[in-house]
OpenMM code with the backbone's topology and positions (N, CA, C; nanometers):
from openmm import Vec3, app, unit

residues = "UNK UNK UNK UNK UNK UNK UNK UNK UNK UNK UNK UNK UNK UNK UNK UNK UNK UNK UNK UNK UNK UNK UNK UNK UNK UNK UNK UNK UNK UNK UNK UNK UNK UNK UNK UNK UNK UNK UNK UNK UNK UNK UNK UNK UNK UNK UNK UNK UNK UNK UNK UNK UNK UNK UNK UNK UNK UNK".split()
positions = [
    Vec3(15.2385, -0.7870, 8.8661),
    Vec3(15.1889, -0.7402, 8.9945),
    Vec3(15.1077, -0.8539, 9.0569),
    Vec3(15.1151, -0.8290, 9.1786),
    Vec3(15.0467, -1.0119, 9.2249),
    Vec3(14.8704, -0.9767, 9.2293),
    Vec3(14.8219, -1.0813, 9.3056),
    Vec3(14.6861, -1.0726, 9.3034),
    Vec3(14.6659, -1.1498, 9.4257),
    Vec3(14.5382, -1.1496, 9.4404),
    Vec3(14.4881, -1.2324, 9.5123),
    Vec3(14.3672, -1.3452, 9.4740),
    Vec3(14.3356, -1.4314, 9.4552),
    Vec3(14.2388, -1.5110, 9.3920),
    Vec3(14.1511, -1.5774, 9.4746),
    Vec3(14.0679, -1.6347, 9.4348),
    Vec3(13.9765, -1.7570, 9.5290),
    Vec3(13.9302, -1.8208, 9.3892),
    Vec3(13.8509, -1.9340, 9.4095),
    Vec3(13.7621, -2.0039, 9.3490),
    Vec3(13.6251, -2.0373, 9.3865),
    Vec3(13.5366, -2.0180, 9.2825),
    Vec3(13.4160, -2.0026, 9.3785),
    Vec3(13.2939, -2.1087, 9.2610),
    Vec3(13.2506, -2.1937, 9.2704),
    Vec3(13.1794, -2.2948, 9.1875),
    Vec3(13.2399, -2.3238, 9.0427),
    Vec3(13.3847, -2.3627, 9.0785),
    Vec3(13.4585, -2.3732, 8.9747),
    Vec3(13.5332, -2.2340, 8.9167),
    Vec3(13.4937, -2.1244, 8.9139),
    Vec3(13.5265, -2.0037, 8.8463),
    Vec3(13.6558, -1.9128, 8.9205),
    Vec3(13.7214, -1.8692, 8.8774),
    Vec3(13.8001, -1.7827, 8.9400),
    Vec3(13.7904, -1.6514, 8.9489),
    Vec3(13.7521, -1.5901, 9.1062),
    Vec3(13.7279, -1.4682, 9.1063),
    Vec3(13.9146, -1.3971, 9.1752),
    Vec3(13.9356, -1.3081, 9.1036),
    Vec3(14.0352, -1.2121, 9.1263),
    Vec3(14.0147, -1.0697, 9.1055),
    Vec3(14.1588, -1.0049, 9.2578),
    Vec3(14.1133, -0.8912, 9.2626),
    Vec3(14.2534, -0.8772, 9.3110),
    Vec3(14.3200, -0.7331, 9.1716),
    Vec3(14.4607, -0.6826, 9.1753),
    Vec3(14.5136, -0.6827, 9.3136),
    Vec3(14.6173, -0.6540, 9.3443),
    Vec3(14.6730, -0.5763, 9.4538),
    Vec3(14.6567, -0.4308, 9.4454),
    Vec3(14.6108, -0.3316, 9.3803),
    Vec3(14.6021, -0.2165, 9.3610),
    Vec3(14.4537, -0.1561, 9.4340),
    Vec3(14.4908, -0.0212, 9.4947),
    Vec3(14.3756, 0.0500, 9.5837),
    Vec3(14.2241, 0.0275, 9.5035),
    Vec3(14.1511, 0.0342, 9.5328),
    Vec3(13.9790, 0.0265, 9.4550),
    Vec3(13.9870, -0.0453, 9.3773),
    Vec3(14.0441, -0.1425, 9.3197),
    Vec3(14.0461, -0.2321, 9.1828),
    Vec3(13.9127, -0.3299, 9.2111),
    Vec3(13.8376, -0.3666, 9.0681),
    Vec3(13.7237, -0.4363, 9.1230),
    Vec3(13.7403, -0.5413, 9.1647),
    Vec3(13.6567, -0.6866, 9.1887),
    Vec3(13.6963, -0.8174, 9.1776),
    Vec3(13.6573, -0.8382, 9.0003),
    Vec3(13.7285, -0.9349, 8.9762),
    Vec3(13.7070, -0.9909, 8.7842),
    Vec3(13.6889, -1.1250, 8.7984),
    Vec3(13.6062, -1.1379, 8.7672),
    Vec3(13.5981, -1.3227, 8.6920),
    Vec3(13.5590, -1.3704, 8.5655),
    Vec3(13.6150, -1.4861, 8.5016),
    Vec3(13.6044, -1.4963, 8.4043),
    Vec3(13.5897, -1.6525, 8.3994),
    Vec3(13.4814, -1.6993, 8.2871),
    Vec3(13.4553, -1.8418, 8.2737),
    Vec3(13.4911, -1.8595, 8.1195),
    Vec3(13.6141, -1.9223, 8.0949),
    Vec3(13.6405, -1.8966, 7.9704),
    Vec3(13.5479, -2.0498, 7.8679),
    Vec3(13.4987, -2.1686, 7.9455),
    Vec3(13.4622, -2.2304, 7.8807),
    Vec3(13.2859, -2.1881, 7.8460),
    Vec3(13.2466, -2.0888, 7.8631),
    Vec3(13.1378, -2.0583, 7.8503),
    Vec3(13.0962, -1.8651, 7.7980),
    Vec3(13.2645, -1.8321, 7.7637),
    Vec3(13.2872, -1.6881, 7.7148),
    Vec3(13.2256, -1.6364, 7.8564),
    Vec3(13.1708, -1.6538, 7.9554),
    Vec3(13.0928, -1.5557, 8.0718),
    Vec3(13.2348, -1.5115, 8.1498),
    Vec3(13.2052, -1.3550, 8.1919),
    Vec3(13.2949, -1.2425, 8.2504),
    Vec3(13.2264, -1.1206, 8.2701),
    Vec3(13.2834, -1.0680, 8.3952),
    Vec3(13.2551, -0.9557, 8.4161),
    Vec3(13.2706, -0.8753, 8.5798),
    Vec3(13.2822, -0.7776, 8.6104),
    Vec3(13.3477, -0.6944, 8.7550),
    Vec3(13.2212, -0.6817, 8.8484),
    Vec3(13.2670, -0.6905, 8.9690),
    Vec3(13.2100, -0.6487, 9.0740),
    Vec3(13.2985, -0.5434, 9.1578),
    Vec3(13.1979, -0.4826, 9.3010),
    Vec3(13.2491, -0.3906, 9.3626),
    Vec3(13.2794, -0.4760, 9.4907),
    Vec3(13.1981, -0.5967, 9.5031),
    Vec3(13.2016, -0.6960, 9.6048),
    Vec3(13.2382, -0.8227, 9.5949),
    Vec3(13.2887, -0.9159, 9.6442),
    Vec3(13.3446, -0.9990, 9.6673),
    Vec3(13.2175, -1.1137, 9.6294),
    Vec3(13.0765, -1.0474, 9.7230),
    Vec3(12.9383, -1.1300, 9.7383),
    Vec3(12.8946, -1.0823, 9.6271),
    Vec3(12.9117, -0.9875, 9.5394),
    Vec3(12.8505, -0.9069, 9.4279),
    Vec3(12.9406, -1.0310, 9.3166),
    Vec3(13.0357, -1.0259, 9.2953),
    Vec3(13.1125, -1.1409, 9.2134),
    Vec3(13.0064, -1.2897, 9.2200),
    Vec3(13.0072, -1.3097, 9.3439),
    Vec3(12.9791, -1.4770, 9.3616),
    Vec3(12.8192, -1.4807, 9.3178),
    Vec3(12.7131, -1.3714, 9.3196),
    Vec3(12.5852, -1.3843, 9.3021),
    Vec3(12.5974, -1.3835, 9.1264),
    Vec3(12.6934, -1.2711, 9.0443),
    Vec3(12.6875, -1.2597, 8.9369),
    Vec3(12.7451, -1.4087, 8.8541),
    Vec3(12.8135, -1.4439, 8.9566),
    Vec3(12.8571, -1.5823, 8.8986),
    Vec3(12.7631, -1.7274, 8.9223),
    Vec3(12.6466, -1.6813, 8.9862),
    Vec3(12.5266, -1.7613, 9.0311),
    Vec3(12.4404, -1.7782, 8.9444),
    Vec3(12.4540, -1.6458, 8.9092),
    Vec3(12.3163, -1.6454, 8.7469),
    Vec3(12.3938, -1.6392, 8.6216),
    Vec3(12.5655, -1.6190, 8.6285),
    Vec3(12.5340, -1.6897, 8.4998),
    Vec3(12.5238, -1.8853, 8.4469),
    Vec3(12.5655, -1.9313, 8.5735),
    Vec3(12.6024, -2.0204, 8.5599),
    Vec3(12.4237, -2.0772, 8.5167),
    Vec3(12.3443, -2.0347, 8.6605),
    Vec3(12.1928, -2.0667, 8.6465),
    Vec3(12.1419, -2.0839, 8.5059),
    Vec3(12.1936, -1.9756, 8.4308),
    Vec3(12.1283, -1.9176, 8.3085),
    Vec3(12.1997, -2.0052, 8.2414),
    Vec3(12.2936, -2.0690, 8.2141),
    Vec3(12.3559, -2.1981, 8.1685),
    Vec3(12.2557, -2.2771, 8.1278),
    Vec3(12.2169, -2.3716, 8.2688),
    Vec3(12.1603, -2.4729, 8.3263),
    Vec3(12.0454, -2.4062, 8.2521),
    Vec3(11.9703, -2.3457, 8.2571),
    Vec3(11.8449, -2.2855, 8.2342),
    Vec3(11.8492, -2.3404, 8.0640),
    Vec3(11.9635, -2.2862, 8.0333),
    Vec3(11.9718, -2.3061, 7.8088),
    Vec3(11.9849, -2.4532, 7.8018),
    Vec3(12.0188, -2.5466, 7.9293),
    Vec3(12.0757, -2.6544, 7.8438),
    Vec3(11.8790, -2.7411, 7.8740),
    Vec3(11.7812, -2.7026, 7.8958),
    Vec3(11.7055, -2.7817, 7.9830),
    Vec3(11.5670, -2.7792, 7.7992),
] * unit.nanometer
topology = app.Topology()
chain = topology.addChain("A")
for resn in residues:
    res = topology.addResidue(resn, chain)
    for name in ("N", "CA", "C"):
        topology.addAtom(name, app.Element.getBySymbol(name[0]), res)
């Protein structure tokens, strides 16, 4: 079934073709994943984990 995708600070956020489906992203070099209801809800959750990265490596 197709999708639709973007990329958003490296990460790929996707969201099915199917009615209410969430957006999903997944950072596989860092195990981080997880759904939103928003598009902006995706990109903030993908803000802190990345932050929280940066934060472990300091």
């Amino acid at each position: 079934m197709p999708d639709s995708s973007q990329t958003y600070r490296g990460i790929q956020i996707r969201q099915f073709d199917v009615p209410c489906t969430p957006y999903v992203w997944t950072h596989d070099e860092t195990n981080g994943h997880d759904m939103a209801e928003t598009l902006k809800e995706a990109r903030a959750q993908i803000d802190r984990h990345l932050d929280q990265l940066q934060g472990d490596e300091t």
